[in-house]
Every structure is written in structure tokens, then in C-alpha cells.
C-alpha positions as CSV (number, residue, x, y, z in Angstrom):
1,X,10.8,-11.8,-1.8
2,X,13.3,-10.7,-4.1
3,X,15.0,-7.3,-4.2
4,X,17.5,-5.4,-6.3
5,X,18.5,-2.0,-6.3
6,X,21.3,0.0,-8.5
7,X,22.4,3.4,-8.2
8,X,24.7,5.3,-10.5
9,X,26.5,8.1,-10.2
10,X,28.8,9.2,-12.5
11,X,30.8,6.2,-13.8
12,X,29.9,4.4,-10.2
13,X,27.5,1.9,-9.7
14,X,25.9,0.7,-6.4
15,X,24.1,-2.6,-6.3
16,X,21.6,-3.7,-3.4
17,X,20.3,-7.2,-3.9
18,X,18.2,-9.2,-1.1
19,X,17.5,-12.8,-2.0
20,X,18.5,-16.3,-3.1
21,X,21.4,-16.0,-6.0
22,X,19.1,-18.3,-8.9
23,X,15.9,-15.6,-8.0
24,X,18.3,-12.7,-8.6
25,X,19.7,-14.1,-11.8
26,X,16.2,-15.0,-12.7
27,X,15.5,-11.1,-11.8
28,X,18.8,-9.6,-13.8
29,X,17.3,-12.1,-16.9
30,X,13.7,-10.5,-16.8
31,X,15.1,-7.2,-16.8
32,X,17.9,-8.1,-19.8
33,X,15.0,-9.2,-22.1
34,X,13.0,-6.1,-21.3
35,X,16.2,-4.3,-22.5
36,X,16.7,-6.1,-25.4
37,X,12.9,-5.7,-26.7
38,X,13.1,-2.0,-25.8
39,X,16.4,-1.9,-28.3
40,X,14.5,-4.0,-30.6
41,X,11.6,-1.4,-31.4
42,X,14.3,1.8,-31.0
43,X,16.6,0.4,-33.7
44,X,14.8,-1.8,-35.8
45,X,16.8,-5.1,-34.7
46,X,15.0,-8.8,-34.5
47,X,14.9,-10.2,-30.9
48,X,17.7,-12.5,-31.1
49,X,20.1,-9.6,-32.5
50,X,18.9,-7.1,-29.8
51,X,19.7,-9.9,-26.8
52,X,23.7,-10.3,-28.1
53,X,24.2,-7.0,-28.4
54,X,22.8,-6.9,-24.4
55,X,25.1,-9.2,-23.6
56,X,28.3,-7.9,-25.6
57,X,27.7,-4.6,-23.9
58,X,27.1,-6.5,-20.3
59,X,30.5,-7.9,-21.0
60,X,32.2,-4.8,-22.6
61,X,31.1,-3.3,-19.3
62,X,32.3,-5.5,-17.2
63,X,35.9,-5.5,-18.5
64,X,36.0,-1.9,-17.6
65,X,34.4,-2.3,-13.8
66,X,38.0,-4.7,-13.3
């Protein structure tokens, strides 16, 4: 069984993960795609164009968690 768990609170984030590390990434990329369909139908954007702007922000993100 894998598990993960995030908290935020204000510009924190917690992360709980239980697991091997290729099921979590396989988790973190189910969940990516679920993102990036959900920005699909809200803004009118294909697939493909919704997915890149998942990962700029993933990576915009990160920079600032450094």
C-alpha cells in the first residue's frame, strides 16, 4: 500500500508519504494529470497545454521552497 499525505498552512507544506519511491512517483503522476484535466475544462486549454503549465508551476514552486 501506498500513502501520501500533504498539509498546508499558510505558505508551509507538510508531506507524509509511506511506500516504495517509483509507487509514489507513480501516485504524484496520477494526481498531476487529474490536475491538468481539471485546468483543462476550467480554462479552455488542450491536454498537452494544461500538463506544461502543471509542471512550469511544479517547478516555479519549487524554486521558492529552496
Amino acid at each position: 500500500m501506498n500513502f501520501i499525505s500533504c498539509l498546508k498552512v499558510k505558505q508551509k507544506a507538510k508531506v507524509h508519504m509511506a511506500g516504495g519511491t517509483l509507487d509514489l512517483l507513480t501516485l504524484v503522476v496520477a494526481i498531476c494529470k487529474t490536475i491538468a484535466e481539471r485546468i483543462s475544462k476550467e480554462k479552455g486549454l488542450n491536454l498537452d497545454e494544461s500538463m506544461k503549465f502543471v509542471v512550469q508551476s511544479i517547478e516555479d514552486v519549487y524554486k521558492t521552497l529552496k
